[in-house]
N, C-alpha and C positions, 0 to 999 in steps of 0.2 A: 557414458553419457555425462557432461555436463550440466550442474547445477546450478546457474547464475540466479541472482538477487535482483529484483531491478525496484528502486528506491528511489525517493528524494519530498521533500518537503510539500506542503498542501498547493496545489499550486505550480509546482514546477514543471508538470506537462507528462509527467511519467505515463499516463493511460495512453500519451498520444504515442509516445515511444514502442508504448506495448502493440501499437495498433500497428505500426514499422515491420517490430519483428514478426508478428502475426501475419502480416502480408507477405515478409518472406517465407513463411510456411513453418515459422518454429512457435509451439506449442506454446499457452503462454496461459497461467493460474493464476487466477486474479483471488490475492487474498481477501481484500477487502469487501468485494463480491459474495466471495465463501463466507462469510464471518456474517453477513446479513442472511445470507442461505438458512445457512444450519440455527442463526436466532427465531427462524421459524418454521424450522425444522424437524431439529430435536427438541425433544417431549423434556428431558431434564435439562437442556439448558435454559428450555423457555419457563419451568418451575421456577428453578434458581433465580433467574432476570427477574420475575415478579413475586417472589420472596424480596427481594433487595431490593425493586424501583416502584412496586403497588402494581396493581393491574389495571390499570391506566396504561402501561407500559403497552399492550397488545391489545388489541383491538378487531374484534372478526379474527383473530387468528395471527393479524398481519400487525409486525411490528410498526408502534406507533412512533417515527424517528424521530417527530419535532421534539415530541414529549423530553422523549429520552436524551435527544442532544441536549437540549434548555437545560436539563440538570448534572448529563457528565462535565458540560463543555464551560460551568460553571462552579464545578469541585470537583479538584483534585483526586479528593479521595475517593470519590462516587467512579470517575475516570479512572481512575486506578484496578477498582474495583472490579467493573463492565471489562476492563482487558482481561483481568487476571482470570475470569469465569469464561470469556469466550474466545482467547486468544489457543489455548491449547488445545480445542477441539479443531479450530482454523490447522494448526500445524499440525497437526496429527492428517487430514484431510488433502493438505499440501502432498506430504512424505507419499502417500497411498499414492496421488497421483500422478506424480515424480516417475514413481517408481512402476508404470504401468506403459510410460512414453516410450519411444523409439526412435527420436530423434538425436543429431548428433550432441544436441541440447536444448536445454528449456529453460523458461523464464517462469521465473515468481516475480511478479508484482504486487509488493507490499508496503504500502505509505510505513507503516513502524517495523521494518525492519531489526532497525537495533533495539528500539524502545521495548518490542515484544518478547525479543531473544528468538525471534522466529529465523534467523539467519543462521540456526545450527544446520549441517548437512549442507550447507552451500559451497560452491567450488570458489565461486567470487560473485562481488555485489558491483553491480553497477550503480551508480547514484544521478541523478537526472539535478541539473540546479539551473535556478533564475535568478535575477535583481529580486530580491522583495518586493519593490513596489508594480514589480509586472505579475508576479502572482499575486498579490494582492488584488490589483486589479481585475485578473483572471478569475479569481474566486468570488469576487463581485458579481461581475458580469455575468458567472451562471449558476448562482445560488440562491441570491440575491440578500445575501448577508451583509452587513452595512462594515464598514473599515474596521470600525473597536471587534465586531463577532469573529471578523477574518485574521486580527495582530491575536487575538485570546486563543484560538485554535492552531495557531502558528505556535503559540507558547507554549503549547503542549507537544512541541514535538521537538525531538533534540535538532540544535541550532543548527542552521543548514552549512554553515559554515565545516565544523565540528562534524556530521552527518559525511561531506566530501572526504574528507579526509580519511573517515573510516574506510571508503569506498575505493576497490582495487580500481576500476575504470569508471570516468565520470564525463558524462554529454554535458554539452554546456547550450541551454534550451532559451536564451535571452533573443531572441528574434532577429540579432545578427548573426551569428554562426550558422550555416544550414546545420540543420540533424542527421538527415540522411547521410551524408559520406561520414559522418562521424557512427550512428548505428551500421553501416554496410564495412566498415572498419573494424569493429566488434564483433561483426557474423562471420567476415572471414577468417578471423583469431578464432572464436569459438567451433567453427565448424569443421578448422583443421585442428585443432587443440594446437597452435602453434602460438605461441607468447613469449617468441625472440625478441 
């Protein structure tokens, strides 16, 4: 079985990708998903979290995200911090369920693939990209974060340029290319493991 990575910058439409493969019937982990899971889930990660960010941080139990954004999404080192505490229970979470599929392969959907080093064990990474100014706008439109919050959360993630390039196959998600013959072009490479 097959381990692909499926990636790309805040913005560039990777969930809608995952939502593709998912309709064709291949399993699909959503790291970023998992990672708010398990922050209020697990008993010691959620100690840790409010050790380092106050207990403000949680609220009823339930992670408090504005909170928390307001202050990763505005130091580095705090952002640094928040990954390196809950990025390797995410990947440890990943591998378990990876490794329980039965498909001829599976997708991880995870925005910091490289950034987290969460891309060990993978066969290949797929990378999803857009113009900037269409995620941006995208990010807008359902967040409701103003332009400077949308370029400062882009800034935290390796440049999507840079990001492609790491990427064995990459969708180009800009609203002229269709997606689909480009992911159904991908399913038939991964399905037969043939990448002639």
């Amino acid at each position: 079985m097959l381990k692909i990575g499926l990636t790309g910058g805040i913005g560039s439409g990777k969930s809608i990708i995952a939502k593709v493969f998912k309709t064709l019937g291949i399993p699909v982990f959503d790291a970023d998903e998992t990672a708010k899971r398990i922050m209020e889930e697990d008993d010691d990660l959620m100690q840790l979290l409010t050790n380092e960010f106050g207990t403000a941080v949680y609220s009823n139990n339930k992670l408090n995200k504005a909170y928390l954004s307001n202050i990763v999404f505005n130091d580095a080192y705090k952002l640094d911090k928040l990954n390196a505490l809950v990025h390797p229970a995410a990947i440890t979470a990943a591998l378990s369920w990876m490794n329980k599929q039965t498909a001829p392969y599976v997708i991880k959907e995870a925005a910091l693939i490289f950034e987290s080093g969460s891309g060990i064990g993978l066969d290949y990474i797929i990378g999803v990209t857009a113009p900037k100014h269409l995620r941006i706008k995208r990010v807008m439109d359902r967040s409701g974060l103003n332009r400077d919050e949308v370029i400062a959360r882009m800034n935290r993630q390796i440049e999507d340029e840079i990001k492609m390039k790491l990427c064995d196959f990459v969708i180009n998600n800009d609203e002229q290319n269709a997606v689909l013959p480009q992911v159904l072009a991908l399913h038939e490479k991964f399905s037969a493991h043939n990448f002639d």
